[in-house]
C-alpha positions as CSV (number, residue, x, y, z in Angstrom):
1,X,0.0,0.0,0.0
2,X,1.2,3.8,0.0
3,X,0.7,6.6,2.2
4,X,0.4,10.0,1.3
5,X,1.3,12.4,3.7
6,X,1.6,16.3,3.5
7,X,4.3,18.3,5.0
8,X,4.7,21.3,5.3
9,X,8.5,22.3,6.7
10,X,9.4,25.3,8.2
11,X,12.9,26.6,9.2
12,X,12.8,29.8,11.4
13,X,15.3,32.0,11.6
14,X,14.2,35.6,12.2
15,X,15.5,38.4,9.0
16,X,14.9,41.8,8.9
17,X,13.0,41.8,5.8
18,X,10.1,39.0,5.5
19,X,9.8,37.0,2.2
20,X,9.2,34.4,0.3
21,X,12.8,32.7,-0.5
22,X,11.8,29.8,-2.7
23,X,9.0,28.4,-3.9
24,X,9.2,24.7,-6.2
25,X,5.5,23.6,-8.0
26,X,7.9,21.0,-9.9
27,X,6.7,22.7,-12.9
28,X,9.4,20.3,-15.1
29,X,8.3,17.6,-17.9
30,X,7.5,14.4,-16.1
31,X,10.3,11.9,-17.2
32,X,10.7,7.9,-15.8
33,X,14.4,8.0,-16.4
34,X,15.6,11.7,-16.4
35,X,16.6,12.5,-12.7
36,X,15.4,16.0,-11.5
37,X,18.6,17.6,-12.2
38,X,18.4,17.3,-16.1
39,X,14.5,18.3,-16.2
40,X,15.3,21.3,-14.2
41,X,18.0,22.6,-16.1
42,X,20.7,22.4,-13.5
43,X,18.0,24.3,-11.2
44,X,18.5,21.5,-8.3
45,X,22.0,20.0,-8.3
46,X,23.5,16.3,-7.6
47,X,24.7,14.9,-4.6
48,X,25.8,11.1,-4.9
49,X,24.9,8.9,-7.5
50,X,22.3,6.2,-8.2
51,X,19.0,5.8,-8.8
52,X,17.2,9.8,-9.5
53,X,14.8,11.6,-7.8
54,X,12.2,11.7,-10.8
55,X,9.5,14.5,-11.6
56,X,5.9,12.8,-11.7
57,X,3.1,14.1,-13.4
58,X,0.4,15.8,-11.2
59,X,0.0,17.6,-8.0
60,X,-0.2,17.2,-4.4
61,X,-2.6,19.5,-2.2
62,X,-3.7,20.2,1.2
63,X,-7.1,21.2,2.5
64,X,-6.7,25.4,2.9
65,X,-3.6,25.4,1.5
66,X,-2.6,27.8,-1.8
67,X,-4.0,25.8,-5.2
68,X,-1.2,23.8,-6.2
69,X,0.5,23.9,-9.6
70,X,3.2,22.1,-11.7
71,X,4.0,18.4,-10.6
72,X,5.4,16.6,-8.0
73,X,8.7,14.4,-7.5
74,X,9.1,11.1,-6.4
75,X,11.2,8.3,-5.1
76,X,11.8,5.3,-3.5
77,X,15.5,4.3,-2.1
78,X,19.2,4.9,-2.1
79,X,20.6,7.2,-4.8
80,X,21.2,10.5,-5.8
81,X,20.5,13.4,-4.3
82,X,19.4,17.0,-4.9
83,X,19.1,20.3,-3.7
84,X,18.3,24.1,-4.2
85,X,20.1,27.3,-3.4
86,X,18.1,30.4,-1.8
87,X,19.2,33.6,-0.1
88,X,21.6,32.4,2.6
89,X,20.4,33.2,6.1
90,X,22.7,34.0,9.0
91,X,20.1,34.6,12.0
92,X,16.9,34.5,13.4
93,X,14.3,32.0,12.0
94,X,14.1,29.8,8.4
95,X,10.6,28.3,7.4
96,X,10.4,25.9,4.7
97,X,7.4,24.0,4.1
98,X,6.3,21.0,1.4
99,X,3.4,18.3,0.8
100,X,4.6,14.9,0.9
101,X,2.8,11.7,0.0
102,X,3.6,8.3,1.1
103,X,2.9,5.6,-1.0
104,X,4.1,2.8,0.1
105,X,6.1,1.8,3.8
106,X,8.3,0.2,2.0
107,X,11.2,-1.2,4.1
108,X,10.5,1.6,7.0
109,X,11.4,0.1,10.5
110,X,10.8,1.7,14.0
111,X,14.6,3.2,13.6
112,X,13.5,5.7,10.7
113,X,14.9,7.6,8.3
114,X,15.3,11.2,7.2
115,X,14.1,12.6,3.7
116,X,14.5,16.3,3.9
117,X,16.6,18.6,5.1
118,X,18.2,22.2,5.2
119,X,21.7,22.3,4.4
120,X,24.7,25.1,5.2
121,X,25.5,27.7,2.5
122,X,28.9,26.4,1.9
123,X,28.4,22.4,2.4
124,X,26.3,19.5,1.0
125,X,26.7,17.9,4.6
126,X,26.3,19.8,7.2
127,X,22.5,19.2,7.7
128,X,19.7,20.5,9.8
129,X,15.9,20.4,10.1
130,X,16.2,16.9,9.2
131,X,12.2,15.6,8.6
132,X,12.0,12.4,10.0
133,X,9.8,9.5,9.3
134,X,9.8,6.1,10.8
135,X,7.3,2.7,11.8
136,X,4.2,3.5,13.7
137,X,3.0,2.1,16.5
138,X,-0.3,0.7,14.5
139,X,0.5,-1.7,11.5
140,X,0.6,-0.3,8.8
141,X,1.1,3.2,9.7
142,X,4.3,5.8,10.6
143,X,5.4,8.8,12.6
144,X,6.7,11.9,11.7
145,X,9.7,13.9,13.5
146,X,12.2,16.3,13.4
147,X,16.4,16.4,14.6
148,X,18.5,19.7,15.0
149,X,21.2,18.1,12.6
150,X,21.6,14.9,10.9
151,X,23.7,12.7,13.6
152,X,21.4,14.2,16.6
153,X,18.5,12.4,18.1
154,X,15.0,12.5,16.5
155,X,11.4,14.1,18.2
156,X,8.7,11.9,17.1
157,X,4.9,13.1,17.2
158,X,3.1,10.6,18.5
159,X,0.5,10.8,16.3
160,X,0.0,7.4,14.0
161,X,-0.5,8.6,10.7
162,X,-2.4,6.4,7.8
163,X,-0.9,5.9,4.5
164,X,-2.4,7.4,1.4
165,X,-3.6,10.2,3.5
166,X,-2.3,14.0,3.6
167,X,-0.4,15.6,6.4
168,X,0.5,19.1,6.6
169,X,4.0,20.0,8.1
170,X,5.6,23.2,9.5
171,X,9.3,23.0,10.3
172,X,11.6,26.0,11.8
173,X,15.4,26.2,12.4
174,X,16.1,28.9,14.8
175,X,19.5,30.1,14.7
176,X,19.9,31.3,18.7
177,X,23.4,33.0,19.3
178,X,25.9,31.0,21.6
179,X,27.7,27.9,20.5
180,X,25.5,25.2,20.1
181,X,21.9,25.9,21.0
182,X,20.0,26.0,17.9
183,X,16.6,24.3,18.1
184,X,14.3,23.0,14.9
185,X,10.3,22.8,15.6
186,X,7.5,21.2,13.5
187,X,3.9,21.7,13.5
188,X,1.6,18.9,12.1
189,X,-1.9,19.3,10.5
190,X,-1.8,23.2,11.6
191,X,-5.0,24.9,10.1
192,X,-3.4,28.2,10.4
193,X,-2.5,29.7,6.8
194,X,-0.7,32.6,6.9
195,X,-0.2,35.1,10.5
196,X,1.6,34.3,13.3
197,X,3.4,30.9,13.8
198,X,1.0,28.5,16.0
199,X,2.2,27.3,19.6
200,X,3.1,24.1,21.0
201,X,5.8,22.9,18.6
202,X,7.3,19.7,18.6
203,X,11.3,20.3,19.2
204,X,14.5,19.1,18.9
205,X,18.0,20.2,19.8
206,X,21.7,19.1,20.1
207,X,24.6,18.9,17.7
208,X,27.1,21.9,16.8
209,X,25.4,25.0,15.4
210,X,26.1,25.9,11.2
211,X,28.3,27.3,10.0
212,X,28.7,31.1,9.8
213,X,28.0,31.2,6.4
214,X,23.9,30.3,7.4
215,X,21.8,28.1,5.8
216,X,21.4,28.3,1.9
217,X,20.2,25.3,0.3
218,X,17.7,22.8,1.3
219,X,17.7,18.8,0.3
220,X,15.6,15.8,-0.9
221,X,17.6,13.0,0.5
222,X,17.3,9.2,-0.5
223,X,18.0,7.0,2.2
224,X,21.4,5.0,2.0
225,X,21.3,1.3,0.5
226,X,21.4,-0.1,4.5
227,X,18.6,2.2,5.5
228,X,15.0,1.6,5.6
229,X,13.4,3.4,2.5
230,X,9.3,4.8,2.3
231,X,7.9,5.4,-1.4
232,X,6.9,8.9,-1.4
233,X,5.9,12.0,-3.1
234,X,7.3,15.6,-2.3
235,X,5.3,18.8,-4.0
236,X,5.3,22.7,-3.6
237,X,8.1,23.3,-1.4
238,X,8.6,26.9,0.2
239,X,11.2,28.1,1.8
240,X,10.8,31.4,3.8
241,X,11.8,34.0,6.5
242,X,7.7,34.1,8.2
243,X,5.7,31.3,8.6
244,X,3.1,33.7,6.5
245,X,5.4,33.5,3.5
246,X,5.5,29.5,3.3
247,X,1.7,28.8,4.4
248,X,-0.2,30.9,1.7
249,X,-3.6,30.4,2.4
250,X,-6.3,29.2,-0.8
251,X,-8.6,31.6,-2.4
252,X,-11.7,31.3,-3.1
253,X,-12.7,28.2,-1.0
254,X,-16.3,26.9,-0.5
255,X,-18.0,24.7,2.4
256,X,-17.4,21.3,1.7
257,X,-19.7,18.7,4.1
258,X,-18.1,15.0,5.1
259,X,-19.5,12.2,3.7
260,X,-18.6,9.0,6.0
261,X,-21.3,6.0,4.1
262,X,-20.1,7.3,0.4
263,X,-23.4,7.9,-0.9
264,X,-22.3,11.0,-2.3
265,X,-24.6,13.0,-0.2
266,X,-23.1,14.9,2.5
267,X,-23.6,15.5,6.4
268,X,-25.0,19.1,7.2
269,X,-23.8,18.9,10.5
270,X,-19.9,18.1,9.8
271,X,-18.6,20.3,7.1
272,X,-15.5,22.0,6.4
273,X,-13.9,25.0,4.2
274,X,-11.4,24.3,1.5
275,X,-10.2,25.2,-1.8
276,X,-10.6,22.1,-3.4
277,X,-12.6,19.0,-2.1
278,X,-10.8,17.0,1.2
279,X,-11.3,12.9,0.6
280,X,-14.6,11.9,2.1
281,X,-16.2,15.4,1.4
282,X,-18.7,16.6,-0.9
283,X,-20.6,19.6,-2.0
284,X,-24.3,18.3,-0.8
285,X,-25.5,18.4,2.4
286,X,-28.5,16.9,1.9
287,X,-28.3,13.1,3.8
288,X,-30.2,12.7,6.7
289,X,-28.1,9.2,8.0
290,X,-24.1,9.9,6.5
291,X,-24.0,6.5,8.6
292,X,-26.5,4.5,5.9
293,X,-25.3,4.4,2.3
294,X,-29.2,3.4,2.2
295,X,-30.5,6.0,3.2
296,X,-30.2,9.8,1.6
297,X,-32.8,11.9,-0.5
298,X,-33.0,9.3,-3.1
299,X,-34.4,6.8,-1.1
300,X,-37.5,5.0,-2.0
301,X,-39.8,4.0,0.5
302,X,-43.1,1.6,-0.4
303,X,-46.4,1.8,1.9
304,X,-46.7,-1.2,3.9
305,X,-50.0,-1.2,4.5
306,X,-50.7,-4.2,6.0
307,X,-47.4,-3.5,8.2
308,X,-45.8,-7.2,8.0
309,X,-42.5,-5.4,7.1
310,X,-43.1,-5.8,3.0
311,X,-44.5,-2.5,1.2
312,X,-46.3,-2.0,-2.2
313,X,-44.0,-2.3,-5.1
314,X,-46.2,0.0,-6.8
315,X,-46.9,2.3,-4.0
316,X,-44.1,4.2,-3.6
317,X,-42.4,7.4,-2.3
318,X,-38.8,9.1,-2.7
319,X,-37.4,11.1,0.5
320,X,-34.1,11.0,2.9
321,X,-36.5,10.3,6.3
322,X,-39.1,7.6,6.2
323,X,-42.4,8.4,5.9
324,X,-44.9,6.8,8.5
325,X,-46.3,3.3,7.3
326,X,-43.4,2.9,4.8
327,X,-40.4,0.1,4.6
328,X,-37.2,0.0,1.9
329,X,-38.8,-3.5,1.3
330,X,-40.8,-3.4,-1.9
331,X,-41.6,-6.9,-2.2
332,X,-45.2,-7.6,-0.6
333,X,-47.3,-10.0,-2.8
334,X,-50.6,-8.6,-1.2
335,X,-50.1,-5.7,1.2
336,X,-54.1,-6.2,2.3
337,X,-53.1,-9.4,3.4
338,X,-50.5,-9.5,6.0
339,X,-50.0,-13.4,5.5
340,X,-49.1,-13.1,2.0
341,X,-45.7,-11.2,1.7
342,X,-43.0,-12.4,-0.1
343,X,-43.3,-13.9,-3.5
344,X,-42.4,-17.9,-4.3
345,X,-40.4,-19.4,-6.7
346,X,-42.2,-21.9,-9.1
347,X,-40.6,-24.3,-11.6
348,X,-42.7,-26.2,-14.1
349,X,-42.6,-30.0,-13.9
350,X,-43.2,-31.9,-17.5
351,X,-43.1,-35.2,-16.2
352,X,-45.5,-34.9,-13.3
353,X,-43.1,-36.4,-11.0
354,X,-43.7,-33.6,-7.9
355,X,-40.3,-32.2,-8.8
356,X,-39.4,-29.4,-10.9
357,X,-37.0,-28.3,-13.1
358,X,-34.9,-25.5,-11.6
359,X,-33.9,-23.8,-14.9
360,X,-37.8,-22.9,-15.2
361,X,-37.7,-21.5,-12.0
362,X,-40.1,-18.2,-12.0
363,X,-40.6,-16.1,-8.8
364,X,-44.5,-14.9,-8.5
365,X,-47.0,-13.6,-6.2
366,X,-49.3,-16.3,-7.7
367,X,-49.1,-20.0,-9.3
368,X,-48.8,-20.1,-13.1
369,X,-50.5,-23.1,-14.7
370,X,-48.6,-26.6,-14.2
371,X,-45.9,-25.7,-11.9
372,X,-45.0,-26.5,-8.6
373,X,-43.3,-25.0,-5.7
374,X,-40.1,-27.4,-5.6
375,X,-37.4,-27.7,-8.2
376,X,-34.5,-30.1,-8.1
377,X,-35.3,-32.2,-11.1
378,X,-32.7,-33.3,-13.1
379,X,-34.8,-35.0,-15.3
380,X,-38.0,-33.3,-16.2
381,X,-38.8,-35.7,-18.6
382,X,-38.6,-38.9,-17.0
383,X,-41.0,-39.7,-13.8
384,X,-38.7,-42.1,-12.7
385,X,-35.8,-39.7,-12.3
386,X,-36.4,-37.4,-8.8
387,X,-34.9,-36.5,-5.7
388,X,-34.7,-39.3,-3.9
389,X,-36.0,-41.6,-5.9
390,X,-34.4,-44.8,-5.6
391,X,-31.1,-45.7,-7.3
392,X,-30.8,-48.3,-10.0
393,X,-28.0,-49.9,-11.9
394,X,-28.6,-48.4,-14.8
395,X,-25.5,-45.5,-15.5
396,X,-28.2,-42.8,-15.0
397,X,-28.2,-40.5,-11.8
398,X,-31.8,-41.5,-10.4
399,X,-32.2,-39.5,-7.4
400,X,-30.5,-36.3,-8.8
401,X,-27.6,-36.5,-6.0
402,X,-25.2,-35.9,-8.7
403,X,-23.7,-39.3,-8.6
404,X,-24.5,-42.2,-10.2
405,X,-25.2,-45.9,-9.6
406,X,-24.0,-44.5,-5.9
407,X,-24.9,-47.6,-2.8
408,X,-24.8,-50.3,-5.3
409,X,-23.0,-53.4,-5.0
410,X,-20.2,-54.1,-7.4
411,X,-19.1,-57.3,-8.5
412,X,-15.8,-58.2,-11.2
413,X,-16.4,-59.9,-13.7
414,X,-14.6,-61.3,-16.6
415,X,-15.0,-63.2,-20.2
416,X,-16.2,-66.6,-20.3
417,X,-16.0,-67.3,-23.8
418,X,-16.7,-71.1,-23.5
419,X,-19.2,-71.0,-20.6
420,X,-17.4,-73.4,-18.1
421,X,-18.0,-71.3,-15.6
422,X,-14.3,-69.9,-15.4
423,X,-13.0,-66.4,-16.9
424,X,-10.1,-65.4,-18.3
425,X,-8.4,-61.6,-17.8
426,X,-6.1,-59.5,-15.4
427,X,-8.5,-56.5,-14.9
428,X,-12.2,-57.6,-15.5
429,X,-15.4,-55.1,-15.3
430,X,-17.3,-54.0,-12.5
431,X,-20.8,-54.1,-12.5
432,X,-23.7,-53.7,-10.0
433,X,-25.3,-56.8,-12.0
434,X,-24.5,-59.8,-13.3
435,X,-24.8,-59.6,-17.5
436,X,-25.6,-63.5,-17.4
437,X,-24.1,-65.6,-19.8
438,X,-20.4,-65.4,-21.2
439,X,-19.5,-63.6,-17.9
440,X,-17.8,-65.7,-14.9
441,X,-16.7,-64.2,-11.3
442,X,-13.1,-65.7,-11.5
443,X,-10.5,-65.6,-13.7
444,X,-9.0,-69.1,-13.9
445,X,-9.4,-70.6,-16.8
446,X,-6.3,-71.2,-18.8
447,X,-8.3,-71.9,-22.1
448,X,-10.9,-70.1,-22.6
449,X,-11.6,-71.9,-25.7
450,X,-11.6,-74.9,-24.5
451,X,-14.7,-75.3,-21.8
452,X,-13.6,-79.0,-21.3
453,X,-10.4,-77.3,-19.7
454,X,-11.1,-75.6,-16.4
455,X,-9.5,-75.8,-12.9
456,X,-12.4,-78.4,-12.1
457,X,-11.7,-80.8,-15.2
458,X,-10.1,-84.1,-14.5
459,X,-6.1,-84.0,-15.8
460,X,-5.4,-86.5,-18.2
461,X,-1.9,-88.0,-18.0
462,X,0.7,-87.5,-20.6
463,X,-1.1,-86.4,-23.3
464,X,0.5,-83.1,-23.0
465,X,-2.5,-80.8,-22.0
466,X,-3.0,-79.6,-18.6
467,X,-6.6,-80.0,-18.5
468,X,-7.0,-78.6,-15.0
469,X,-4.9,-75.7,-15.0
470,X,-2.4,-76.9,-12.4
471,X,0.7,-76.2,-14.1
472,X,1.1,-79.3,-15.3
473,X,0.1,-82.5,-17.2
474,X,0.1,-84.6,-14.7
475,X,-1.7,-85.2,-11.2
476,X,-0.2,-82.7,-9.0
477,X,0.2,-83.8,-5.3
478,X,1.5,-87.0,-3.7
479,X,-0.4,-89.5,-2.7
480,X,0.0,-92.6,-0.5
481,X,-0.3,-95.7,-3.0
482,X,1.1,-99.0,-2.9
483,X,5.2,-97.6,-3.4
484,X,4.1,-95.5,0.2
485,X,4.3,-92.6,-0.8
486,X,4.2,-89.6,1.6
487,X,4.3,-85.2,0.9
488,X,7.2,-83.0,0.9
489,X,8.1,-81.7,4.3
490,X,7.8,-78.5,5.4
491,X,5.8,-77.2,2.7
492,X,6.2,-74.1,2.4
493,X,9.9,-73.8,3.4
494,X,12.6,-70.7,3.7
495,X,15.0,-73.9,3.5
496,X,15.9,-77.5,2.2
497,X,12.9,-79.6,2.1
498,X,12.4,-83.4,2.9
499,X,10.3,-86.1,0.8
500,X,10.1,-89.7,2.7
501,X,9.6,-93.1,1.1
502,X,7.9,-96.1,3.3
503,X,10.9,-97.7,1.6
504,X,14.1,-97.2,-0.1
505,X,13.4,-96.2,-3.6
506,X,15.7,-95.8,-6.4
507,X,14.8,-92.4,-9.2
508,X,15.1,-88.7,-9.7
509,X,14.0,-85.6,-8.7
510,X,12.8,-82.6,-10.9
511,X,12.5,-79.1,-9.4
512,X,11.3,-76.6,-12.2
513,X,9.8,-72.7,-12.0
514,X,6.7,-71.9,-13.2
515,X,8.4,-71.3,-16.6
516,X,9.3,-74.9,-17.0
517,X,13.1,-74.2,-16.6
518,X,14.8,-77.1,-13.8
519,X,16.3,-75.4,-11.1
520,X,17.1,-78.7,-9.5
521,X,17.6,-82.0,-10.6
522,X,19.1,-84.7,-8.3
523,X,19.2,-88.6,-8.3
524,X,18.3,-90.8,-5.4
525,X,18.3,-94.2,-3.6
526,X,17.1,-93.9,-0.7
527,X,13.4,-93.9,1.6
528,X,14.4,-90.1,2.6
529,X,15.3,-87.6,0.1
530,X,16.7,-84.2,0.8
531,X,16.0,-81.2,-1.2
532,X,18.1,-78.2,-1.3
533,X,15.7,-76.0,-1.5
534,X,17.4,-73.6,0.2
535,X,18.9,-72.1,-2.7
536,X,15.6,-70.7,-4.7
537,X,14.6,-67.5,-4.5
538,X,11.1,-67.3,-3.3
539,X,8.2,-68.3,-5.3
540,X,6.5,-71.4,-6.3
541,X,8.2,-74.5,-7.9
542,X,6.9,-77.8,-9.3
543,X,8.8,-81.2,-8.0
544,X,8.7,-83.9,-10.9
545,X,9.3,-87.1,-9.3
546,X,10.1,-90.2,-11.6
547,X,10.9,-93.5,-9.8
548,X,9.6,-97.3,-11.5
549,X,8.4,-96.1,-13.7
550,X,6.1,-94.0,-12.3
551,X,5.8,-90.1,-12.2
552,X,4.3,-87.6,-9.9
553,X,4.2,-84.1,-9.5
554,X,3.9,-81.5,-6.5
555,X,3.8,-78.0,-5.2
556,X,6.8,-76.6,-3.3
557,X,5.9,-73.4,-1.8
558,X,9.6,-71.1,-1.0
559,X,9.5,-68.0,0.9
């Protein structure tokens, strides 16, 4: 955000003659990059270098304050600095005086800075009347104050002042003989314009005295690249020898009456007089409530006959104060009738389903023809479709919730091409009913061609089709028979595994993944066979056992 803020400065030091020493409008072509020095033709000289004070177009003014004229300068930070020669002054009492805006706190901190001050006739450092501004108490805002010379301590007003709002700021340096007793004042907001200076100053002292040479020269001043820098705007600067000569009053000002609720109509009771109109001021004085934007001469009041707080729409009047019987509501459906007031909303419903369709939604004081008083169909042409109506699997939003199929009960399914009651499929569909035939629950099958091949069919050895889907052609398990036969121990392992014969048996042992590649093979002759199954990774083997003969098959579960 910015603040504007409008000072007025004023050095006094008491001269025989009273005048006006300077006076700066700005009245210099606006430029973004040409620094005030080249627009002024060498009228206010450098100091330093870095970024330039720069001339911006337009003007800053002060409630009873001399019209302004020209433009106004601006800046922001660390960089060059200017300043301006008048009529050296040697004793008694300076007054300079300026409008200053600030538009934005920038980096300002609570240890401040100083932006403008008067300067010795034969120096560009010995300051004095420095105007200082720094953090105010209240976010958001800052203080004002004022130090003899530039390395003494700041006076602060304690007055919090809002940004992007105008201050007006008299400042005096007043040369008193003796060695180092000069004091600066400022005077904040003063009303007075022209006369006497007012009373009650805020002072400061300390530091050496200038030089004998006076003061001759008064400076804008940036604040150094390690100091907390304000955005602001500086405008018609005076420099003087009477307060009267830096605090010309406007001519020709008019009453001007506040207007706090910005209904352009202003307070009769609260008005001020000013050469051009304060923020929040107006020329009317006309409102009867400057609390109410509501309320003003342009209100319009409607009769409320039947006083239940609704009046006539078409029995109206326009004044600031309400007249008796009247309300600012205009709404009353019957104002005979004090149980009819407001009117109702009524949407048509097509399909006769006791819901209507909100996009037909018509406000009246009475029914039109086929509608109804509640909306909230989302399908007007479809009885079956209706809040809370009940929802079915059918893809369609029922109850108008705005979701659909929502409560249902979802079930996977995948292809069964040959009907044997087994799918095929990694992903499936889910559906909230079952589409009957061709559709299975599972995903087992390993033909889906074939419905004589299923995980429930019977496996028929050796003929090189695994007709149950087991992995493999063969009966998978081991069984006691007549060679006494018993399972593989443990099953599932993380290590070597066991397979025991009632007897000693002479064959060998197959171990193969689930891509048919042997990861074991081993002989044996023996009733107990170990198997180092220790050394497969984890996963699911099939043991191919082939003895007499015979051959059987199992699972080996590793983990």
């Amino acid at each position: 955000m910015k603040l504007i803020s409008l000072f007025i400065v004023f050095v006094h030091v008491v001269s025989v003659n009273a005048q006006l020493l300077m006076y700066e409008p700005f009245d210099y072509t606006p430029s973004n990059s040409n620094g005030l020095f080249t627009q002024s033709g060498g009228i206010w000289s450098n100091v330093n270098t870095g970024d330039s004070i720069l001339v911006s177009g337009g003007s800053l003014t002060f409630p009873g304050l001399l019209q302004s004229s020209g433009n106004k300068i601006t800046f922001d930070g660390s960089g060059t600095d200017n300043y301006r020669l008048f009529t050296p002054q040697t004793s008694g009492s300076i007054y300079a005086s300026f409008v200053l805006n600030i538009t934005s706190l920038g980096t300002l901190n609570s240890s401040g800075t100083y932006v403008l001050n008067l300067v010795s006739t034969t120096s560009t450092s010995a300051f004095g009347a420095c105007v200082w501004l720094k953090m105010g108490a209240i976010p958001g805002t800052y203080n004002i104050g004022i130090s003899n010379r530039s390395n003494s301590l700041p006076t602060y007003s304690s007055i919090n002042f809002d940004i992007n709002s105008t201050q007006f700021i008299v400042l005096a340096y007043t040369i008193v003989p003796g060695d180092a007793n000069d004091i600066s004042s400022i005077w904040i907001n003063s009303n007075q314009f022209g006369g006497p200076e007012p009373a009650n100053p805020v002072t400061a002292s300390g530091g050496v005295d200038f030089l004998a040479s006076g003061v001759g020269r008064i400076l804008l001043r940036q604040p150094g690249s390690n100091s907390a820098a304000p955005f602001l705007e500086i405008d018609e600067i005076r420099v003087g020898t009477t307060w009267e000569a830096v605090t010309p009053a406007c001519t020709g000002s008019i009453t001007y009456f506040a207007d706090i609720d910005g209904d352009s109509f202003g307070n009769p009771n609260n008005s001020i007089q000013s050469c051009s109109a304060p923020f929040g001021y107006v020329t009317d004085n006309t409102d009867c409530d400057d609390n109410n934007n509501q309320i003003n001469p342009e209100t319009v009041w409607f009769v409320d006959a039947d006083q239940d707080g609704y009046g006539d729409p078409n029995n109206f009047t326009t004044s600031c104060l309400a007249p008796p019987g009247t309300t600012l509501n205009g709404d009353d459906c019957d104002d005979f009738n004090s149980q009819i007031a407001l009117p109702s909303i009524y949407y048509t419903d097509s399909d006769g389903d006791g819901f209507g369709d909100d996009a037909t939604g018509l406000e009246s004081c009475s029914q039109p023809p086929n509608t109804i008083t509640i909306g909230g169909d989302c399908d007007d042409m479809n009885d079956q479709i209706y809040p809370g109506a009940s929802e079915l699997c059918d893809a369609v939003d029922n109850n108008c919730d705005g979701n659909i199929d929502e409560g249902l009960t979802f079930i996977i399914y995948y292809t069964d091409s040959d009907n044997d009651g087994f799918g095929t499929g990694s992903t499936g569909s889910s559906l909230c009913e079952n589409p009957g035939l061709g559709f299975s629950t599972n995903n087992e099958d390993c033909d889906d061609s074939n419905g004589q091949i299923n995980p429930n069919a019977t496996d028929i050895l050796d003929n090189g089709i695994d007709e149950n889907c087991d992995g493999v052609d063969g009966i998978l398990g081991l069984m006691d028979g007549h060679f006494g036969i018993s399972t593989i121990y443990p099953n599932p392992t993380n290590g070597n595994s066991t397979l025991n014969f009632s007897s000693i048996l002479t064959g060998e042992i197959s171990v193969r993944d689930l891509t048919g590649k042997i990861v074991i093979r081993q002989s044996f002759d023996d009733k107990e066979i170990k198997i180092a199954s220790s050394i497969l990774p984890s996963g699911t083997y099939i043991v191919e056992i082939n003895f007499s003969g015979a051959k059987l098959f199992s699972k080996l579960m590793k983990y």
